[in-house]
N, C-alpha and C positions, 0 to 999 in steps of 0.2 A: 450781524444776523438779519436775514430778510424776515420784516413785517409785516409786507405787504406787498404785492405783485400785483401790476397793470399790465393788461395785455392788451395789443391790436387783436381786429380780425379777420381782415382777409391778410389771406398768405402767412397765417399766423393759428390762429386757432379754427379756423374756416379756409375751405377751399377757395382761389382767388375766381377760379370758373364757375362756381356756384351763384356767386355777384355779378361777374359779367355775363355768363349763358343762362342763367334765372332769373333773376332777378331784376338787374335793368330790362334785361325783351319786357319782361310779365308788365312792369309800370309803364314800358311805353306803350304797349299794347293797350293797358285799361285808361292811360291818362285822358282821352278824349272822352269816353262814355261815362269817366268818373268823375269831370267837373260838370258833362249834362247832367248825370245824375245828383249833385252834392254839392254842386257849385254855392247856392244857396246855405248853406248849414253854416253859421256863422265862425265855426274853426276853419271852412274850406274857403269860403270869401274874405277871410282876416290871412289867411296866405295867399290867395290871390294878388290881394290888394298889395302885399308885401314884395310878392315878383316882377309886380305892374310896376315898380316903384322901384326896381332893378331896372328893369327894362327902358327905364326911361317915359315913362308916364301912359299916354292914351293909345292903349292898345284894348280890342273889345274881346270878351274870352276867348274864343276861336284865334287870333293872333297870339297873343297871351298862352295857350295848350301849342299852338307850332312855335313861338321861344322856347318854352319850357324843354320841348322835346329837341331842339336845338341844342340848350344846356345840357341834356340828357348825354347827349352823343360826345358835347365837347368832357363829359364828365365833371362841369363845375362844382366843386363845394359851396353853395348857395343854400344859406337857410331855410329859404320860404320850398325850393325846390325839393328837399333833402328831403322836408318834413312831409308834404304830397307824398312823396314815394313812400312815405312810411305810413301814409294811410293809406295809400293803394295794397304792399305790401301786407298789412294785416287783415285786408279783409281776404285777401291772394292766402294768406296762413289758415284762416279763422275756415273758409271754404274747401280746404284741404288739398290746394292747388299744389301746393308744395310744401318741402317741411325743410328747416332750418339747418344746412349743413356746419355739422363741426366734427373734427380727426378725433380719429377713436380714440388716439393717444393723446387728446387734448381734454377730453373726459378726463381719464385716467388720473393727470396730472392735477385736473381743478380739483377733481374729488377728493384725491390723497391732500391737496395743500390745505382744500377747507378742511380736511379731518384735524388736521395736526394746527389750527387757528391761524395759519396765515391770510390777511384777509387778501379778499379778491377785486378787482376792479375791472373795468374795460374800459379803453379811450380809443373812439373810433371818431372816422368822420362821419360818418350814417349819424341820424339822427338818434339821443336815449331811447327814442318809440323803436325805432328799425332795429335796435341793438336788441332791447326784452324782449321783440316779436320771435327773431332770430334763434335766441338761446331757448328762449318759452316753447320751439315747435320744433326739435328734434328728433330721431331716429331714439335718440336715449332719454328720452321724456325731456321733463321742464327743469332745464339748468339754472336758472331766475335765483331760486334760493340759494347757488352757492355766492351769487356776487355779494359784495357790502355797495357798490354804485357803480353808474356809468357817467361818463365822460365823452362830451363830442365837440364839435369846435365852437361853441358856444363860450369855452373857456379859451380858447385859440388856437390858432394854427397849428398842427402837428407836426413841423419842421421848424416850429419856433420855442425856442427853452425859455420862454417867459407861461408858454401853457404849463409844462412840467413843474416849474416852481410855483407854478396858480393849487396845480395837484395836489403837490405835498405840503401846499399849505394847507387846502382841504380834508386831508388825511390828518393832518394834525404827526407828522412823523417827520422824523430826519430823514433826509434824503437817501443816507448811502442805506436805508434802511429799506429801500424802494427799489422792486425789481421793477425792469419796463419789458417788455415783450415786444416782438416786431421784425416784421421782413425789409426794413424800408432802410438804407443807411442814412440816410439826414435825418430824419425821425429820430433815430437811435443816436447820432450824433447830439440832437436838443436837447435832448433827455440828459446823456452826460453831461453834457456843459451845464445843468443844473444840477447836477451833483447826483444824479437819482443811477442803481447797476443796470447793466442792460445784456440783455443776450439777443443777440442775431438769429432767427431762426428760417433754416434751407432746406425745403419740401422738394426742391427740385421741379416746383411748375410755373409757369411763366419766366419773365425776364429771370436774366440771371443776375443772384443779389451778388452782392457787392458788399461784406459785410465788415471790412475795414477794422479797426481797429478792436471792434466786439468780439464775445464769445459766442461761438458757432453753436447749433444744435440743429440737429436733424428731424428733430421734432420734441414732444414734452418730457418723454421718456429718459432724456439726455441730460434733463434740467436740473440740477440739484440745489435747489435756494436754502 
């Protein structure tokens, strides 16, 4: 019996064009006027200093914002980078610039699972900040209260099943007790190999998934945990 479901979300419980035609443009767009503006505020120079230290040491901020936006494009999973964009992003929320895409059918599904006490999760690469902003500013209000946590690669790589067994230690459960969600077939391969069920899920946009050995779904509507 599932106790618990972790879900990705892009290509999963969010539009994957939502992330790349919002989301990155809006941050590369503010990241230059955001660290003139903020660069000083000791959260925004304590990741600075952390990127600076990617990049290989003495670069002055204006270098430092053209890396970044470098990594931007190459789409790195880079912590210090992740986390900028997730305070560029929320002021982009808080401003009304945009509101946080998620499938109607993915409502649907969270709301009934939280009804019936399945607890909920996310484990995305986006930073925990990017993930609560995202669900917090929706077309269908503030999703926030149905999760019990989020998860991003702070705990590890999401194509690596040493993150998945970090998770369900966190959870305090047995693994096969542990749905995973996900468009991604290595992702969903890690997962397994640490014991945790997974279902493939095929929206039909972008590449085409690959969904291998998993159960298929067409969306949340499909899902029966």
């Amino acid at each position: 019996m599932v106790q618990a479901i972790v879900t990705d979300i892009e290509g999963t419980t969010s539009s994957l064009s939502f992330v790349k035609e919002v989301l990155f443009p809006y941050s590369a767009r503010q990241l230059p006027g955001f660290v003139r503006a903020h660069g000083q505020r000791p959260e925004v120079r304590q990741l600075l200093d952390e990127a600076r230290q990617l990049a290989g040491g003495a670069l002055d901020d204006e270098q430092l914002v053209a890396t970044l936006l470098r990594w931007m494009d190459e789409d790195r999973k880079l912590g210090p980078l992740k986390a900028l964009q997730g305070l560029i992003w929320e002021e982009g929320y808080r401003q009304g610039d945009f509101q946080g895409h998620v499938y109607e059918d993915a409502v649907r599904g969270l709301r009934e699972w939280h009804a019936r006490g399945i607890r909920l999760y996310v484990y995305s690469s986006g930073s925990v900040r990017a993930q609560k902003l995202l669900f917090g500013h929706t077309r269908f209000g503030d999703l926030t209260p149905l999760f019990r946590g989020y998860f991003d690669t702070g705990i590890g790589g999401k194509k690596e099943s040493a993150s998945y067994a970090a998770i369900v230690r966190e959870l305090g459960l047995p693994a096969a007790e542990v749905l995973f969600l996900s468009d991604v077939r290595e992702e969903l391969d890690a997962a397994a190999a640490a014991g945790l069920r997974t279902a493939c899920l095929v929206r039909g946009e972008g590449p085409e998934v690959a969904p291998g050995p998993h159960p298929v779904a067409h969306g949340f509507d499909e899902l029966q945990p």
